[in-house]
N, C-alpha and C positions, 0 to 999 in steps of 0.2 A: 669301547676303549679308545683311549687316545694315543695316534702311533706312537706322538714324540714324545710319550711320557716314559721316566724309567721304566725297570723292569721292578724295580722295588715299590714305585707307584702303581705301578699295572697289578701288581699281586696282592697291596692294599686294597684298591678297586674292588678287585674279583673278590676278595674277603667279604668284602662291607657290603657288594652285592648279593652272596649268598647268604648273608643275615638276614638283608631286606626282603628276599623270595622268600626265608623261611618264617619270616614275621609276615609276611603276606598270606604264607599258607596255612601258619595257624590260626591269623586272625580272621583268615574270612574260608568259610566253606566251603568244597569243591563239589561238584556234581561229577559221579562216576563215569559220566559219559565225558566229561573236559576232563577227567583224570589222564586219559592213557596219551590225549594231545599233551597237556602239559611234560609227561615221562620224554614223548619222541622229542619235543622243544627241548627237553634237559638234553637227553642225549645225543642230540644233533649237536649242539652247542660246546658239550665236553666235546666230544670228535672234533670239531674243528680246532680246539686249545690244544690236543692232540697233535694236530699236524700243522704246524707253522706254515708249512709252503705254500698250501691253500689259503692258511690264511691270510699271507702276503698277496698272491695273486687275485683274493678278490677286490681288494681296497686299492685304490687310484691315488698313485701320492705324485703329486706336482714336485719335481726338482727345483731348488732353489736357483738353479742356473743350467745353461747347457753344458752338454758331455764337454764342448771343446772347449768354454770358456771354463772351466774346472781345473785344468790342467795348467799351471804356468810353472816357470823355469824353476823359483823359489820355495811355491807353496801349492797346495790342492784346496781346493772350496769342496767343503763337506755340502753334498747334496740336500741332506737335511736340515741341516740349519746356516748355510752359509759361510761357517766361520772356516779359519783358514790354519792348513796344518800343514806338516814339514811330512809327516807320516797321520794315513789315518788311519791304519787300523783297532789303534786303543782306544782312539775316538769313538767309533762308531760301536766299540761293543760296548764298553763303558758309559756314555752319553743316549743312544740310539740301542741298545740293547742286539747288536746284527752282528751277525759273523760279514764277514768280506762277500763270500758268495751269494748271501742274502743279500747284501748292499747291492750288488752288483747284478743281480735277480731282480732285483725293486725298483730298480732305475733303468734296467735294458741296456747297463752298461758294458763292453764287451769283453770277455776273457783277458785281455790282456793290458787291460787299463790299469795304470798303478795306484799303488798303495804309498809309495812315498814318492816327496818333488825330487822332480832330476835332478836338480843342483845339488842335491841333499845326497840322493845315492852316490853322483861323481865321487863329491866330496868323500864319501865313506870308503866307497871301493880305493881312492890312492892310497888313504890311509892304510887299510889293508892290506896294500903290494908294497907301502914305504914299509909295513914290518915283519913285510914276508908270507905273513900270512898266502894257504891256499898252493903253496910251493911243497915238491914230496921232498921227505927229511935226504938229505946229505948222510951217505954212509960211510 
């Protein structure tokens, strides 16, 4: 499967590949002794679709750019395809199918690297202290 493909492409895939296997195994005949190899191939396979984090860790994904050139005042460059966001976390589940910590797993990026540009956050936080916001209520 292909990383950068959705999640909704990824599950067409896996469909149309389990039709193809099973149009394989009716059309051609198995010898009992390749039976029990083919069963451990299936379910090595299910187990890994099972557990994401292996499967991210075995596959090698090139970043589109480095950790430091990613970060600028304005905007963040999504590691997987480049493109450039104010915030990316909707980005990359939505597009790239990853949670944050995924992302952040996949690329070696480090705990505490953000998710939105600085200029963006500032901006948000005065907004939040011009309306009070985060202040305990006045009794």
């Amino acid at each position: 499967m292909n990383p950068t493909r959705s999640s909704r492409e990824q599950h067409t895939q896996i469909g149309t590949d389990k039709r193809n296997r099973l149009r394989l195994c009716l059309n051609n005949p198995i010898a009992q002794t390749d039976l029990s190899n083919l069963v451990t191939n299936v379910a090595t396979a299910i187990g890994s679709l099972a557990n994401p984090e292996t499967a991210l860790d075995d596959q090698n994904y090139e970043p589109f750019t480095s950790i430091k050139k990613s970060v600028k005042p304005d905007h963040l460059v999504c590691m997987d395809c480049g493109k450039k966001f104010k915030t990316i976390k909707r980005h990359i589940k939505a597009s790239h199918g990853l949670t944050v910590d995924e992302y952040k797993r996949r690329y070696g990026l480090p705990s505490d690297y953000p998710v939105t540009a600085p200029n963006y956050s500032e901006k948000r936080t005065s907004i939040a202290v011009n309306l009070g916001l985060g202040r305990k209520a006045k009794k």
